[in-house]
Every structure is written in structure tokens, then in C-alpha cells.
DOPALO-614973 format. One line per 3 residues: for each residue x, y, z of C-alpha. Coordinates in steps of 0.1 Angstrom, whole numbers, plus 5000, padded with zeros to 4 digits. Example, Ala and Ser with C-alpha at 12.3 -4.5 7.8 and 13.67 -1.06 7.14 Angstrom:
% DOPALO-614973
5123:4955:5078; 5137:4989:5071
END
This chain:
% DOPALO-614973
4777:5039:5079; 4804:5035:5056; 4804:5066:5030
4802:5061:4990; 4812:5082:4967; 4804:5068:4930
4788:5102:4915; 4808:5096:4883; 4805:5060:4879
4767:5061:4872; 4737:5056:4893; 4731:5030:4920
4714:4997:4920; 4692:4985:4944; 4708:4962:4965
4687:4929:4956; 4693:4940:4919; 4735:4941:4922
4737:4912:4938; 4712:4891:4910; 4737:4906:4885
4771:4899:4900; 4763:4865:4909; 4789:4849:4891
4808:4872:4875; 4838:4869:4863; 4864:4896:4871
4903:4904:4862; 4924:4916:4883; 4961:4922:4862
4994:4929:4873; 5030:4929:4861; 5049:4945:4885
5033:4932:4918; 5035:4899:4933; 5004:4875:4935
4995:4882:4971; 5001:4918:4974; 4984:4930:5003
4961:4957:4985; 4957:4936:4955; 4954:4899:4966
4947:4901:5001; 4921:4933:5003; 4906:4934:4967
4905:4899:4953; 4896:4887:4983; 4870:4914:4988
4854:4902:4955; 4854:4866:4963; 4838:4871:4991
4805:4887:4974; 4802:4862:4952; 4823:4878:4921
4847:4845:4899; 4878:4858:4907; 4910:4859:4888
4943:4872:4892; 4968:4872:4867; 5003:4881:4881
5039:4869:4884; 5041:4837:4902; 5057:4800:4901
5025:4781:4899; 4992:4789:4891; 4965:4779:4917
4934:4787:4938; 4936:4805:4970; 4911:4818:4990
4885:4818:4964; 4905:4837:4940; 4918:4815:4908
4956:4823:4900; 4969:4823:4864; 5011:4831:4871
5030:4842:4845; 5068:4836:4847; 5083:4866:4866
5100:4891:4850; 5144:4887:4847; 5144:4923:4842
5127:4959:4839; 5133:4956:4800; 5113:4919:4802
5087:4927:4822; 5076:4959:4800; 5073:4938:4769
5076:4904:4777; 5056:4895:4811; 5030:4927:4801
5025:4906:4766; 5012:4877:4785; 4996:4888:4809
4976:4905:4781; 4971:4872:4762; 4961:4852:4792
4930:4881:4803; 4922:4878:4767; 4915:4841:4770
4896:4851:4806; 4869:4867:4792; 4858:4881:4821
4830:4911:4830; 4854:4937:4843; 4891:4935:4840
4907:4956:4867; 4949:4968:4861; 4974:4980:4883
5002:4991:4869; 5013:5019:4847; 5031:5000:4820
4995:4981:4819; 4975:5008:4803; 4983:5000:4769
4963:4969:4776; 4935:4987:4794; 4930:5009:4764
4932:4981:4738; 4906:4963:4764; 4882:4992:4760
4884:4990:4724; 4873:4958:4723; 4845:4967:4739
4855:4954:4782; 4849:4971:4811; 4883:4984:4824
4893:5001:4856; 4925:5013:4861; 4937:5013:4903
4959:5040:4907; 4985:5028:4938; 5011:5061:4938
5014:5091:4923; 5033:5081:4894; 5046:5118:4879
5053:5128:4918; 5076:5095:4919; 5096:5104:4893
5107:5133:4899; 5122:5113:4926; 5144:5094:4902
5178:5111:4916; 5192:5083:4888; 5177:5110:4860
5190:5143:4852; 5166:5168:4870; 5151:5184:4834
5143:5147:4824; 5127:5143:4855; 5102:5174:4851
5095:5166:4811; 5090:5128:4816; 5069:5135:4851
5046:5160:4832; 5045:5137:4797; 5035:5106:4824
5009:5134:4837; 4992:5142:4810; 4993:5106:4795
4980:5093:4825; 4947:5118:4827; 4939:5109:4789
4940:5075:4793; 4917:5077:4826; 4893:5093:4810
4886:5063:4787; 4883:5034:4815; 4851:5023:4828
4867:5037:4867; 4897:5049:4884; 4901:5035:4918
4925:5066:4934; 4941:5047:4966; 4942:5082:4983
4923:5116:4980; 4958:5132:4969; 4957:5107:4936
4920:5113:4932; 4928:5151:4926; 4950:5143:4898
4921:5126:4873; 4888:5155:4882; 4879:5142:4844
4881:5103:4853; 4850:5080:4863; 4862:5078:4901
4863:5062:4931; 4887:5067:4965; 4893:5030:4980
4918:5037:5002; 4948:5011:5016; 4937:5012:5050
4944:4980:5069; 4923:4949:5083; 4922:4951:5119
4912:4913:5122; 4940:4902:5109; 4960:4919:5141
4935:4912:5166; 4948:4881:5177; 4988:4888:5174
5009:4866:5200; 5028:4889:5218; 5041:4901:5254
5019:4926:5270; 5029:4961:5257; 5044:4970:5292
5069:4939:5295; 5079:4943:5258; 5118:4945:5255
5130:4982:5245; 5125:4979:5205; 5113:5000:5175
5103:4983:5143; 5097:4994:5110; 5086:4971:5077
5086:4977:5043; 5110:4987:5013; 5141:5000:5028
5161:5027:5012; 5173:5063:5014; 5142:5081:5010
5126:5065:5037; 5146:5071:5062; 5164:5039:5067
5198:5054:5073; 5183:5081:5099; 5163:5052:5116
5198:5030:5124; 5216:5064:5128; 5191:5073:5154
5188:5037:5172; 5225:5034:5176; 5220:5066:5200
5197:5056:5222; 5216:5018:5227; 5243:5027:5252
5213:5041:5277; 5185:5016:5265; 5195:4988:5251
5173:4996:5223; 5170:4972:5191; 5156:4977:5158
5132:4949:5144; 5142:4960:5106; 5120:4940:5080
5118:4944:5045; 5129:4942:5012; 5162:4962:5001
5153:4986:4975; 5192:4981:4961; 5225:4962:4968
5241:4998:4974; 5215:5007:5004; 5218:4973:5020
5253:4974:5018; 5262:5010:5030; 5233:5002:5058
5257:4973:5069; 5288:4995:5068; 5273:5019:5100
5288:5012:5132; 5250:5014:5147; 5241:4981:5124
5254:4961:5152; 5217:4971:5171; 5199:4962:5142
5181:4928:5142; 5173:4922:5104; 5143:4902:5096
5141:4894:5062; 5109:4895:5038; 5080:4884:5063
5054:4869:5052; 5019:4888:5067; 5019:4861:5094
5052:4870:5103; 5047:4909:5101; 5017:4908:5128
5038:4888:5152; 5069:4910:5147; 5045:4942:5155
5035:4922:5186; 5071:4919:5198; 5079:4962:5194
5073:4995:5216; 5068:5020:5190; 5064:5018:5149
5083:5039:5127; 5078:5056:5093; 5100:5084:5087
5098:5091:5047; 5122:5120:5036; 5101:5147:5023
5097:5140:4985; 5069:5147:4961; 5058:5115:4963
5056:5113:5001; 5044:5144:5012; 5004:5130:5011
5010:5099:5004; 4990:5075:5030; 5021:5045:5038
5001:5014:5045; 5024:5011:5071; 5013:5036:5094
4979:5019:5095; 4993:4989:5103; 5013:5004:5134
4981:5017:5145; 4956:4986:5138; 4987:4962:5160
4983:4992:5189; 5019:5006:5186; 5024:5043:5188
5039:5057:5163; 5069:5081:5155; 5060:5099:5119
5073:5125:5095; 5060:5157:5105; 5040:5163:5068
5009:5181:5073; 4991:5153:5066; 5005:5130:5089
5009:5152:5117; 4971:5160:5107; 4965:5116:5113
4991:5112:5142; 4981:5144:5165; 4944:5142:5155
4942:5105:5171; 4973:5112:5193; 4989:5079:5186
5024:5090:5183; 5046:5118:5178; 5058:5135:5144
5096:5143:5135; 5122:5159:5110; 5129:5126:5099
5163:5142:5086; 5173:5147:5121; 5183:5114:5140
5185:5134:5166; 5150:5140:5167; 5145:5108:5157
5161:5094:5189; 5146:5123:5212; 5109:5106:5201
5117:5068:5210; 5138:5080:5237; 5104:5091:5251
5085:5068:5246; 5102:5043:5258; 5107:5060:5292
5069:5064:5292; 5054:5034:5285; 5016:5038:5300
5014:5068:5275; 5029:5051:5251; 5006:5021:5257
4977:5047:5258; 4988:5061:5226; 4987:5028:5207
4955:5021:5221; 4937:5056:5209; 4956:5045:5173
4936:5008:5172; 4909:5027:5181; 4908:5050:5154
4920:5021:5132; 4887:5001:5141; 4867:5035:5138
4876:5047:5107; 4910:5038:5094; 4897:5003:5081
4894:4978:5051; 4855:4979:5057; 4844:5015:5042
4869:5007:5017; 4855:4975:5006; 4821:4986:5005
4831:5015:4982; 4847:4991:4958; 4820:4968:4957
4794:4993:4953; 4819:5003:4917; 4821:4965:4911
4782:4965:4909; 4774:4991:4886; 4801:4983:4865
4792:4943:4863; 4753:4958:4854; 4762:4986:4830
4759:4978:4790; 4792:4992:4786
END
């Protein structure tokens, strides 16, 4: 049974009841910054709402407007620029939910809660889905001047709390976030992963796989991408190990000092995968590996990523956080690391790799726990259940 916790969001409905008020309903789901079929957004929460009958609609930036999977796409033209897609791409995106008119119009970005606060005074439903810990993230801005960091981080803070207090919901995607709005009408819908969608990955069994680590996702400095090449390149002369990199580069600079390491030679680069592609290039890896530096924003945050490793039966080699160590050694699905220290780094893979049946095991306890607990399911019914009340409130 999949818990609920909605004490703030108002009473429930009986089940008959929800689903005679939601059939039908048109919902908004906004977004400036992400693209259409972001997994959380697109692929777990519009899809989610489709599903149970809601008239979906997503308004994000995108060449062509369409339907997919049940959910109706309005694109807006993508933004050239940070300066564009505050003013500009937020401006329609604004107009075109105005023209929506939908029951429950749902944001997801920061620079969106303007709009979510001129939607409540106009009367909609707004919930605001809270994807990172915004003040924690810039105080990793090493870009800004360290006092700039701590006055903007706490002006975002407190900004961010007000404003929550207004909307309809907050949907926290972890506990950590959730603890930052104890005034908000809240729910926890976390960004755990769908283990169907790696249940049927083509792949050589785990034993036969060639020696390779993986990791996927936005690559820069502060998660660990030059410690995760650095520590690679050790292990190749004994192993022949290669690293299934995948990803978007967070900056020309990283890419290009990433290039410049003699250990880039072991690095098989990827591209941007599309989720197809992701699945099968977990399929073709020994071990998964997300090593974020330990920053504010990192310290609880929940990476996606780490799911996924688990849900495609990889073990895993983690940042030794509390809270990760807490996840990795409490399902003993991997090890956790200094992820400053390649050397540790290597020492990890190194083992695994020469043990592969506990390797195999440990991947196997992680899907395990993936299918138990650490799944889209719980989540989705938590979200619906807000969806509900919301679509049958007066206000």
C-alpha cells in the first residue's frame, strides 16, 4: 500500500467521487526551462495524468506542437538565451495557459512563479513542483562572488516560502525540499524511476558484460566528471575498462578540459540519448556511477540517476553522503566513495569488476528494492490523490 500524505491539501474524496469529478479535466502543466519530454515532467506526470483520465496539456519549449501519448503539446519557440527565456519564452507560455483555461495549472520552474501568483489571482488552481533546492544551488554558483551567493540564496529563500504559501500545492520532489515550505499546502512525489520501462532492456547477461562503468546525465565539475575519467584511466592498463559517458555538457570549458586528459582516450562518449537509448546503454555496463562533489545542493538531493542504476540492476558506486550511504548500504547495491578521490574511485570499480557474482548480486538486491519501494507507483498515486482534491475543491 502505497502511503499518502495530503494532510495539508484538504480532506479526501471517496474514490467513486474523484474520479466523477476529474473525468475530463483539463490540466496545465508549464515549463520554460525544461524540454517537452522531460522525464519527471512529460514522461512520469503528464503521462500519469493522462492515464486517469485528466485532458492533458503541456506547454514547453519545442519545434512543433502535437499530441503524444495522450498529452496535447502547445511548443513555444525555445529560448536563444537566459535573458530570452526569463522574459520572452516565460511571456508566452503565460499567454498560451491563459487561453487553456484549464482546472489546475501545474509550474515548474522558478522564473514561473510570477505567473503562478498572477494565476491565483485570477482565481486558478496553481501548484507549484519544486524539482531542486533552488537557494542550496546557488550558493553553488562559483560564477558569483561568495557574499552574493548567501544574500541572493536567502532573498530566493524567503521569496520562495511566501509565494508557496499562496498556491493551491507544493509538489516537494524529495523530503529535503519538503522541509523547506512547513507553511505550504504539500505533497512529497518523489523522482523515483519506472521499472517497466527497464524490464525488457537488450543486453548481454551481466557476467559476459565487457569491463565498463557508465554514468548519464549533465556532465560537469561538480559531479564528478573529471574524478570519473581520472579514475577510469587507472584501472585501463589492468582491465581494459571503458567508460560509457552520456550526457549533455553543462559548458564548452568542461567538455573541452575533459577532452584535454590523457585518460579521455578510455572514454566512449555517447551523446544526448534519448530514454530508449539510455536503457540499452545501462544494459551494456558493469557498475553505475554518481559521484556528486559535496555541495549544498547535493548533499540530500535524491539524483534520478541512481534509481535508474538500480531499477536496470547495476550496482552502483556513490558518494559517501549520509543519505546515500543510508540508500546504497541499506539495500547493499553498491559501494559509497570520496568522490574527490579517484583513487578511491578506482579502488571501488576495481572491485567490482574482479567480483562479478557480488556485483551481479548487488544489482539484483538494487532492482529489488527499486520494484519494492523506489518506484514511480507510490509516487503517482500521491500525485493523483493531490490532482483529485484539487480538480474538486471550489478554490
Amino acid at each position: 500500500m502505497c502511503p499518502v500524505s495530503l494532510s495539508r491539501v484538504g480532506p479526501a474524496m471517496p474514490a467513486r467521487a474523484s474520479a466523477r469529478r476529474r473525468a475530463g479535466a483539463r490540466v496545465c502543466h508549464l515549463t520554460s526551462v525544461h524540454p517537452a519530454y522531460d522525464t519527471r515532467i512529460f514522461e512520469k506526470e503528464c503521462r500519469s495524468l493522462a492515464a486517469a483520465g485528466y485532458d492533458v496539456h503541456l506547454i514547453a519549449p519545442a519545434q512543433q506542437s502535437r499530441q503524444v501519448q495522450g498529452v496535447t503539446l502547445s511548443a513555444v519557440p525555445p529560448a536563444r538565451n537566459r535573458f530570452s527565456r526569463a522574459f520572452v519564452t516565460t511571456a508566452r507560455v503565460w499567454a498560451r495557459a491563459l487561453r487553456l483555461r484549464a482546472r489546475v495549472y501545474h509550474i515548474h520552474d522558478p522564473e514561473l512563479v510570477p505567473i503562478g501568483i498572477l494565476a491565483r489571482g485570477l482565481g486558478k488552481r496553481v501548484i507549484y513542483d519544486v524539482h531542486e533546492d533552488l537557494p542550496a544551488d546557488i550558493l553553488d554558483k562559483d560564477y558569483l562572488p561568495r557574499w552574493i551567493r548567501a544574500v541572493l540564496a536567502r532573498l530566493v529563500d524567503v521569496g520562495q516560502r511566501l509565494a508557496a504559501r499562496g498556491f493551491s500545492a507544493v509538489v516537494a520532489a524529495t523530503p529535503a525540499i519538503a522541509r523547506r515550505f512547513p507553511a505550504a499546502p504539500l505533497v512529497v512525489v518523489q523522482n523515483f524511476p519506472l521499472p517497466s520501462e527497464f524490464a525488457h532492456a537488450e543486453g548481454p547477461p551481466y557476467a559476459s558484460r565487457p569491463a565498463a562503468a557508465t554514468y548519464v546525465g549533465v556532465i560537469n565539475e561538480i559531479r564528478g566528471a573529471v574524478e570519473m575519467v581520472q579514475a577510469v584511466g587507472r584501472l585501463t592498463p589492468q582491465r581494459g575498462v571503458r567508460f560509457l559517458l552520456a550526457g549533455r555538457f553543462d559548458t564548452p570549458a568542461i567538455e573541452a578540459r575533459l577532452r584535454a586528459l590523457p585518460e579521455w582516450r578510455h572514454v566512449e562518449y555517447r551523446g544526448v540519448l534519448r530514454r530508449a537509448e539510455v536503457v540499452q546503454t545501462l544494459a551494456q555496463a558493469r557498475l553505475g556511477l554518481v559521484l556528486f562533489h559535496p555541495r549544498p545542493n547535493h548533499i540530500e538531493s535524491q539524483p534520478n540517476k541512481l534509481f535508474e542504476y538500480m531499477a536496470a540492476g547495476l550496482p552502483v558506486v556513490a558518494s559517501h553522503f549520509p543519505l546515500w550511504q543510508e540508500i546504497v548500504e541499506g539495500t547493499r547495491c553498491g559501494l559509497v566513495v570520496d568522490p574527490l578521490d579517484p583513487q578511491a574511485i578506482a579502488a571501488a570499480i576495481h572491485w567490482l569488476l574482479e567480483h562479478p557474482a557480488e556485483g551481479a548480486a548487488m544489482g539484483a538486491r538494487g532492482r529489488a528494492a527499486v520494484h519494492a519501494r523506489f518506484n514511480w507507483g507510490c509516487e503517482e498515486a500521491t500525485l493523483l490523490e493531490c490532482y483529485a482534491q484539487l480538480c474538486s475543491s471550489s478554490t
